[in-house]
C-alpha positions as CSV (number, residue, x, y, z in Angstrom):
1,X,-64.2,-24.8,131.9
2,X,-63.7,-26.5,135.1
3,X,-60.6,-28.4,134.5
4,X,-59.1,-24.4,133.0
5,X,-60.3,-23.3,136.6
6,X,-58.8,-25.8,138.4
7,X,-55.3,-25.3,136.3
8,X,-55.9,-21.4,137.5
9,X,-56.5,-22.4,141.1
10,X,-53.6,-24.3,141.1
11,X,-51.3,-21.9,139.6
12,X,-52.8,-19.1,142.1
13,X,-51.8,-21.6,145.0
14,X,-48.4,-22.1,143.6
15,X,-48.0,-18.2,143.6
16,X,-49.0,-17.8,147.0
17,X,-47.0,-20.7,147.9
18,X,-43.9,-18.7,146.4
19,X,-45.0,-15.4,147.5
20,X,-44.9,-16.4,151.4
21,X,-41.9,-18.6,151.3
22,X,-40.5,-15.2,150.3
23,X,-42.0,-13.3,152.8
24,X,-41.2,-16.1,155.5
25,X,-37.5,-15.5,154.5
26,X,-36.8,-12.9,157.2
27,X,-38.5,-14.6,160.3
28,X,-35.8,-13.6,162.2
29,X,-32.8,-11.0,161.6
30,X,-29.8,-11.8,163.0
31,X,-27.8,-8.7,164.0
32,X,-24.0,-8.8,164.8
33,X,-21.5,-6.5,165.3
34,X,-17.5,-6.3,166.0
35,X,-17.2,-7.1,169.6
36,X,-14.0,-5.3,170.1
37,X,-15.2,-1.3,169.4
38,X,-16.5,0.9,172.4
39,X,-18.3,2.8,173.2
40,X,-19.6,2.1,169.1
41,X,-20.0,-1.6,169.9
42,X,-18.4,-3.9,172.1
43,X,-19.2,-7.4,173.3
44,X,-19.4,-7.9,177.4
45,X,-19.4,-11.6,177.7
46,X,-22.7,-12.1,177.5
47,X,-23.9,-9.9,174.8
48,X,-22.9,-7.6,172.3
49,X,-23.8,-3.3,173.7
50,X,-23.2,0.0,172.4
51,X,-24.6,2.3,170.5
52,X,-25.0,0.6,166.8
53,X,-26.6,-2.1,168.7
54,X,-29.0,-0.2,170.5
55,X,-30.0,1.6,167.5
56,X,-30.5,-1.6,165.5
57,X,-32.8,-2.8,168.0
58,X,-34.9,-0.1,168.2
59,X,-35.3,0.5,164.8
60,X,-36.3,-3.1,164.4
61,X,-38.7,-3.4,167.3
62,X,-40.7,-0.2,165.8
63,X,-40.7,-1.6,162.3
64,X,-42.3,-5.1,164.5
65,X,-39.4,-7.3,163.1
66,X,-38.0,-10.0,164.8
67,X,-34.4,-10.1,165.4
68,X,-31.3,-12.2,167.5
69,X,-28.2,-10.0,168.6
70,X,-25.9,-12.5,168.1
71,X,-22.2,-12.4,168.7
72,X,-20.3,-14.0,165.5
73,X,-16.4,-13.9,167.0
74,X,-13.5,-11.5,166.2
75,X,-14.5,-8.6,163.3
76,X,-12.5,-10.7,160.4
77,X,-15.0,-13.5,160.9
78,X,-18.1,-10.9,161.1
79,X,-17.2,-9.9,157.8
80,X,-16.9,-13.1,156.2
81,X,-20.1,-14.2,157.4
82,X,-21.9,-11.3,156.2
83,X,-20.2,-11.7,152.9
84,X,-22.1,-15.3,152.8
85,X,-25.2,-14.1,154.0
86,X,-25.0,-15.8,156.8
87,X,-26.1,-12.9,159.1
88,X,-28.4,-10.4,158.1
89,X,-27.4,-7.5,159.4
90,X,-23.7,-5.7,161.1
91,X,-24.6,-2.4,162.9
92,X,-22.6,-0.7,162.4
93,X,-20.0,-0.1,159.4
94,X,-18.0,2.7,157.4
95,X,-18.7,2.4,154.0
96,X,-16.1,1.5,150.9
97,X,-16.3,0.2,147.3
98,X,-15.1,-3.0,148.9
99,X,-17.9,-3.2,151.3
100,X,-20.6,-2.2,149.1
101,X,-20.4,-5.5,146.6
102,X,-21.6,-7.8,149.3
103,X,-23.4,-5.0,151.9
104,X,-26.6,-2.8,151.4
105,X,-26.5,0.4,152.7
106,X,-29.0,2.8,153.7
107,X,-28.8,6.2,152.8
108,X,-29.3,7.5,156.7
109,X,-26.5,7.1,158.4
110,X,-26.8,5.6,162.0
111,X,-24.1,7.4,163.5
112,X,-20.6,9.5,163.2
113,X,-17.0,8.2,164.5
114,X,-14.1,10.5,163.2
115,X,-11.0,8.5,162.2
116,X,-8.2,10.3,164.3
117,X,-3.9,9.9,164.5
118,X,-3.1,8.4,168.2
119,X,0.4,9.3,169.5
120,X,2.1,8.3,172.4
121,X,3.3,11.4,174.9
122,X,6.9,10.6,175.2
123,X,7.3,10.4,171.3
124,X,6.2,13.6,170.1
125,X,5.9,14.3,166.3
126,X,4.5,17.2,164.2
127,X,1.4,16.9,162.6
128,X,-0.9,19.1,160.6
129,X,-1.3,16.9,157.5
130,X,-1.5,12.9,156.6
131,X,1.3,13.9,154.6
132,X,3.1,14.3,157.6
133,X,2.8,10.6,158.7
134,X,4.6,9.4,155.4
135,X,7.9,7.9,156.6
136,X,6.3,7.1,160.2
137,X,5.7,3.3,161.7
138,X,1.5,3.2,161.8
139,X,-0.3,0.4,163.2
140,X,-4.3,0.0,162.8
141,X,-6.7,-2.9,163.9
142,X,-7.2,-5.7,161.3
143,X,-10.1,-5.3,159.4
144,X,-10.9,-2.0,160.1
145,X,-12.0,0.3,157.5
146,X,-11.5,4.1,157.6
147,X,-13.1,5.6,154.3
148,X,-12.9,9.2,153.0
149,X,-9.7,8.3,151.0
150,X,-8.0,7.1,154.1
151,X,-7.7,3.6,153.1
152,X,-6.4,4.5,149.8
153,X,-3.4,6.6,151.5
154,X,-2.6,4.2,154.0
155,X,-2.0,1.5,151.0
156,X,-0.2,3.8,148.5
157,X,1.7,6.3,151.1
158,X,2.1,4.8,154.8
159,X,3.9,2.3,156.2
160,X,1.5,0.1,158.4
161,X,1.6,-2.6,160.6
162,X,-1.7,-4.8,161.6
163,X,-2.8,-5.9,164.8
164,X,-5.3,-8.0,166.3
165,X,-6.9,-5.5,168.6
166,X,-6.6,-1.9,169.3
167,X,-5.1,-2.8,173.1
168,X,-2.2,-4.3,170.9
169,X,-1.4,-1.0,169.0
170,X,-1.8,1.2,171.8
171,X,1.2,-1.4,173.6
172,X,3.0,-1.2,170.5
173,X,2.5,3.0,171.0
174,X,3.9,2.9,174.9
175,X,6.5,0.5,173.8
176,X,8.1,2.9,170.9
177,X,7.6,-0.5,168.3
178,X,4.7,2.6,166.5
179,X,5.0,6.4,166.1
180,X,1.3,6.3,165.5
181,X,-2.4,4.5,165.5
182,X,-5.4,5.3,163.5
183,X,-8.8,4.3,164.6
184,X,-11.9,5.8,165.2
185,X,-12.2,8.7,168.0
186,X,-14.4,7.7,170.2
187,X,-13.1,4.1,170.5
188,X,-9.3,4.8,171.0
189,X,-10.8,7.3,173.8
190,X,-12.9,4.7,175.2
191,X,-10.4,2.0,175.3
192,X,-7.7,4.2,177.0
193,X,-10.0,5.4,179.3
194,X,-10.6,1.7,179.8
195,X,-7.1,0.8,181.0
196,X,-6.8,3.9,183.1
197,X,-3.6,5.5,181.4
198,X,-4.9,7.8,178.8
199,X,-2.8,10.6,180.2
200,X,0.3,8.3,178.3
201,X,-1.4,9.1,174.9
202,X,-2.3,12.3,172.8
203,X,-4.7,13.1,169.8
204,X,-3.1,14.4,167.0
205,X,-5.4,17.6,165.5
206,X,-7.3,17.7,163.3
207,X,-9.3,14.3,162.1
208,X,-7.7,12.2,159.1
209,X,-11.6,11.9,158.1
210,X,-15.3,12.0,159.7
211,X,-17.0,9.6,157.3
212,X,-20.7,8.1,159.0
213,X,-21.2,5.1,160.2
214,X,-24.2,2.7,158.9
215,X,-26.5,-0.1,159.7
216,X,-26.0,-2.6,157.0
217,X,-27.8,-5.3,155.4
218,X,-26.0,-8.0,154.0
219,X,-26.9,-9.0,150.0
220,X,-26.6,-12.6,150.3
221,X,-29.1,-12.9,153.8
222,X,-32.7,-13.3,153.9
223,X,-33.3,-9.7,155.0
224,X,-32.3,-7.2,152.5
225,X,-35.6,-6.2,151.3
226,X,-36.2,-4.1,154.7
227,X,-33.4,-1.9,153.8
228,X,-35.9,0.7,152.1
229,X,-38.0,0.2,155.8
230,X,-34.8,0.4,157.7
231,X,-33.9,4.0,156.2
232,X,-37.5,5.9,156.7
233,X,-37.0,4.4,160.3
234,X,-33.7,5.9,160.8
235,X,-34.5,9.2,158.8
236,X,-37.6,9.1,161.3
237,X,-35.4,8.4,164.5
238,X,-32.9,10.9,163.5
239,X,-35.4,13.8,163.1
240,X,-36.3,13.5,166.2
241,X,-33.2,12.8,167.9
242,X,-33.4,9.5,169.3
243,X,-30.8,8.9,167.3
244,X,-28.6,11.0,169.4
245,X,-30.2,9.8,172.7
246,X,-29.3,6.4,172.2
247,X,-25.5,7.4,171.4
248,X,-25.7,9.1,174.8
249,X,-26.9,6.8,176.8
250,X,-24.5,4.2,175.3
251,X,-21.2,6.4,176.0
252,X,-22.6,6.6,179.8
253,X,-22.8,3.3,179.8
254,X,-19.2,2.3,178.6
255,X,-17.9,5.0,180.7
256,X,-19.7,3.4,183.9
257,X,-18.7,0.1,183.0
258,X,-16.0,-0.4,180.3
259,X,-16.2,-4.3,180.8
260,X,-14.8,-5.5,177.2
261,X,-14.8,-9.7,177.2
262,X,-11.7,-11.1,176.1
263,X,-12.0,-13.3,172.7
């Protein structure tokens, strides 16, 4: 009877042994983010600010769990990363298909960033539709993700050129080498406002799509079971419109001080 014991106590121990290396997985998130898209997220060259970031971090300091902000490089890099599990978490991210095979999404969104046409003054064109920009020279950002059938479109229907960084396409715009650039709202807004000729550009009416942004876990990392946590927090915040506070406060902030560290 003792020896059976004995066998139990050890296989109890093994358990908990198990158990908490499980638990001790997540002992310390580390959030990232693209560094190149105000007022959203943007890295300063020091750290990475905005609004997704600000909303990670306060989720994660009410749920008590530990975390590094941690700037990773240009977005292409971020994603491959998080497709190793090498982070844990990129605040925040549109959702697609694509996305969704190596990313964990919660089902409350963190935030909204409508995906709009960006023209240049001098080069007027008509526009009603995204039928209308069939035949047209479109840049967007590499990497970037629109949803809402958006992505779809631009493969089957435009014809688009990819740039490194939004400051490219706008150049690109002025220069008469696009007719048009597609990115979210409030980051072409922030970025023009940014190099002080926003005037130069116009926003074409209405929206291509206004599909949410969300903070995502990555599969592969050693924090995805606090997604279900991650949610009731941001259903919590968003009730209560901290949500929108943060967002706020974060606009003022780039609009104070649109310092965007060159990579």
């Amino acid at each position: 009877m003792a020896a059976n014991l004995l066998r139990w106590m050890a296989f109890g121990g093994l358990w908990l042994g198990v158990w908490a290396g499980a638990q001790a997985q997540c002992s310390r998130m580390v959030v990232t983010a693209d560094p190149a898209y105000p007022p959203m997220h943007w890295y300063d060259g020091e750290t990475l600010q905005g609004a997704s970031i600000e909303i990670a971090k306060h989720v994660l300091t009410d749920l008590g769990i530990a975390y590094e902000v941690r700037y990773q490089g240009p977005f292409p890099r971020i994603m491959t990363l998080a497709e190793r599990g090498e982070v844990d978490m990129v605040a925040t991210l549109k959702k697609t298909p694509e996305r969704e095979a190596f990313l964990l999404y919660p089902k409350t969104p963190a935030l909204s960033n409508p995906v709009a046409v960006f023209g240049f003054r001098e080069h007027p064109f008509e526009f009603k539709d995204r039928v209308d920009l069939v035949g047209l020279r479109g840049g967007i950002t590499r990497g970037n993700v629109f949803g809402g059938g958006v992505d779809e479109y631009l493969r089957e229907r435009l014809n688009i050129q990819e740039s490194n960084s939004p400051e490219s396409n706008f150049d690109k715009l002025a220069l008469g080498r696009l007719d048009y650039f597609i990115t979210g709202y409030y980051t072409g807004m922030a970025l023009l406002l940014k190099r002080g000729d926003e005037e130069r550009f116009v926003v074409k009416t209405p929206f291509l799509t206004d599909t949410p942004n969300y903070l995502v876990l990555t599969r592969n990392g050693k924090c995805a079971d606090k997604l279900e946590q991650i949610d009731a927090r941001l259903a919590l915040l968003k009730k209560t419109g901290v949500l929108e506070e943060l967002i706020r406060k974060s606009f003022q902030k780039w609009k104070a001080q649109p310092t965007l560290a060159e990579r």
